[in-house]
C-alpha angles and dihedrals in degrees: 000000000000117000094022100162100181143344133216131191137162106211111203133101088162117115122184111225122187117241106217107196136179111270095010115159091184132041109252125198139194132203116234138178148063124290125263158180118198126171145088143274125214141191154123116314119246118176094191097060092094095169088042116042098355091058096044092047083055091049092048091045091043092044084231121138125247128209109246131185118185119190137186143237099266106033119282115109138190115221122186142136116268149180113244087227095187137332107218111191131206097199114174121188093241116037126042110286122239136227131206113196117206121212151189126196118228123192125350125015113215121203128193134196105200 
């Protein structure tokens, strides 16, 4: 996608439950859940970037997944399917308007080191 400023993500699923057991002298607790990435993109908008923002706008008004992948400053990278939840936009009369796109991750997290 052309103009992306900034990404943010919080990576997690995972949620700590406590175990209670017969007899226990200690709490005891177990992680449960399904791995995910959850978090938003923004940028500049650009109408004529048909494969980038047009194509993420039609899959969150479709309810259909897009491929990401989000990378960091210094060269690992998370690539995943995801829902395209909401695109809010900021857009001034006199200045290009923005876009923040909202997403939720669906199936296998990829992580790359570098």
């Amino acid at each position: 996608v052309l103009f992306i400023e900034g990404w943010q993500a919080t990576y997690g699923g995972m949620t700590v439950e406590d175990t209670p057991g017969f007899g226990q002298t200690a709490k005891a607790r177990i992680a449960v859940g399904l791995e995910t990435m959850d978090g938003s993109f923004n940028g500049s908008i650009d109408n004529t970037d048909t494969n980038g923002q047009v194509a993420l706008r039609t899959a969150c008004a479709g309810k259909t997944t897009v491929s990401l992948v989000l990378y960091e400053e210094t060269g690992p990278y998370h690539s995943f399917s995801a829902y395209i939840e909401s695109i809010p936009l900021d857009v001034k009369t006199e200045a290009a308007g923005k876009a923040t796109y909202n997403f939720k991750s669906t199936g296998t997290i990829t992580h790359t080191a570098s």
